[in-house]
ZAMARGU-4260 file (C-alpha; in steps of 0.2 Angstrom, whole numbers, plus 5000, padded with zeros to 4 digits):
<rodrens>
0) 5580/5506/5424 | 5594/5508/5436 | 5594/5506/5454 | 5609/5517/5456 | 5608/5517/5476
5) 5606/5500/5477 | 5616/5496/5462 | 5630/5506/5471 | 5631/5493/5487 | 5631/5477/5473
10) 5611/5473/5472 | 5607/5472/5452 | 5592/5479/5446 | 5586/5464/5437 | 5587/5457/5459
15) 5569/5447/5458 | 5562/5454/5473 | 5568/5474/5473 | 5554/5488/5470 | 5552/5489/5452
20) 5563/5474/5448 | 5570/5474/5429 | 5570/5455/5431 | 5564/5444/5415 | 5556/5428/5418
25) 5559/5415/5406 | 5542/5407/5408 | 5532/5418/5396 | 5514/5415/5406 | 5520/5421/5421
30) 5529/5436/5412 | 5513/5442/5404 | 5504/5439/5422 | 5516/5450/5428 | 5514/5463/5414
35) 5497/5462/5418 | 5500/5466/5435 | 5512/5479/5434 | 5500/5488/5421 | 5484/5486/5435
40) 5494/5487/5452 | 5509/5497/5447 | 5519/5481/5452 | 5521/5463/5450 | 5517/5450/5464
45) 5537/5445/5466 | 5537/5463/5475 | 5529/5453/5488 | 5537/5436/5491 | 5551/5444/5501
50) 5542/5458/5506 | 5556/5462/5522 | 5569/5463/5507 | 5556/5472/5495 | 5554/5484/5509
55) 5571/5487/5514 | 5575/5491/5494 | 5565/5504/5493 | 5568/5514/5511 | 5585/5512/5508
60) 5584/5522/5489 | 5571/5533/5493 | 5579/5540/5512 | 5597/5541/5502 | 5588/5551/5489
65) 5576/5560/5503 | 5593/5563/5511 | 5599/5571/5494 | 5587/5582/5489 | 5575/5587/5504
70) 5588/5601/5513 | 5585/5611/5496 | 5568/5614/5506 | 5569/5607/5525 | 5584/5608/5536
75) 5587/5592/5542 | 5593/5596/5559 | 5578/5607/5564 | 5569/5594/5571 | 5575/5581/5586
80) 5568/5564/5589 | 5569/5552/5603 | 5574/5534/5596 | 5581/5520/5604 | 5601/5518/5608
85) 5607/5501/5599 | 5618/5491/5612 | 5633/5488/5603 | 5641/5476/5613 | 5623/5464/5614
90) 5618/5468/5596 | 5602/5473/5600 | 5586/5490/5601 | 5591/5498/5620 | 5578/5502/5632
95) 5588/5518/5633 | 5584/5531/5622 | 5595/5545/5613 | 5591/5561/5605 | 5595/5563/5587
100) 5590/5576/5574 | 5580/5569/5556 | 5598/5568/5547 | 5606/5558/5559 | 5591/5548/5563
105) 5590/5545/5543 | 5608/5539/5544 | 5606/5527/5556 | 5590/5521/5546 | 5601/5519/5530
110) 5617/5512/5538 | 5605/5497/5548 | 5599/5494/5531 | 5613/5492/5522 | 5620/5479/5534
115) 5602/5470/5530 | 5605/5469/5514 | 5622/5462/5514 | 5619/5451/5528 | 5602/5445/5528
120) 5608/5430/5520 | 5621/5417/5524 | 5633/5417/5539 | 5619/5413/5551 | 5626/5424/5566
125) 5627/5440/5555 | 5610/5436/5547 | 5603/5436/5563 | 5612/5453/5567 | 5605/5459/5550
130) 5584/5455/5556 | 5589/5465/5572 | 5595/5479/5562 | 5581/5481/5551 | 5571/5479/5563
135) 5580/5492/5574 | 5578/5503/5557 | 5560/5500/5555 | 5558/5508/5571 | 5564/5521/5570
140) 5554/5526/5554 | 5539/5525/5563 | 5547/5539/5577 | 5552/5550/5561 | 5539/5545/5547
145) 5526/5560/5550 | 5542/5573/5549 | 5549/5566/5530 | 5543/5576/5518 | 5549/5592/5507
</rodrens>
């Protein structure tokens, strides 16, 4: 299985904690508890030992893909939203709010992710910036949630 958007921005589909991971664990027991799992549950349990990053796999691929396909069906800039500013110069959500319609406001969803995904880990002044931004992200699905669908 291939994780093409994800794939694209240098996270491998065999990732441990990505939706659907392709991800072969050398300890046979717990590969047929995960079998077992994924045949119940449709997923394994490593989907939720990082659930942040879990989570952050799949909005990013689905909204890319949602982005892709849904203006066969729904125009994207018919509908406007009111979604906090991000203050640029303090890295954090504004009290102000700005206007967007769904496209931009799906943009700005996959483009916080991103930088989640490539920062969350390691330079410790980035990865704090990366926790705001996904945050920031999160946010603003639950302003634009009810209008994604096609």
């Amino acid at each position: 299985m291939s994780h093409k958007y994800l794939n694209d921005i240098g996270i491998k589909s065999n990732d441990v904690c990505i939706f659907n991971t392709e991800s072969i664990d050398k300890d046979k027991n717990r590969q047929k508890r995960f079998k077992k799992q994924r045949k119940e549950y449709g997923f394994d349990e490593r989907e939720t030992w990082s659930m942040d990053y879990t989570m952050a796999t799949w909005i990013y691929s689905h909204f890319k893909a949602y982005k892709k396909y849904a203006p066969r069906i729904v125009d994207l800039t018919d509908d406007k939203f009111d979604i906090p500013k991000w203050d640029k110069e303090e890295n954090i959500i504004s009290d102000e709010m700005i206007r967007v319609n769904q496209k931009e406001a799906i943009n700005i969803v996959i483009k916080n992710i991103k930088f989640y995904l490539k920062y969350n880990d390691g330079d410790l002044n980035k990865a704090k910036t990366a926790i705001k931004k996904l945050e920031y992200a999160f946010r603003i699905i639950g302003i634009i949630a009810p209008a994604m669908w096609w």
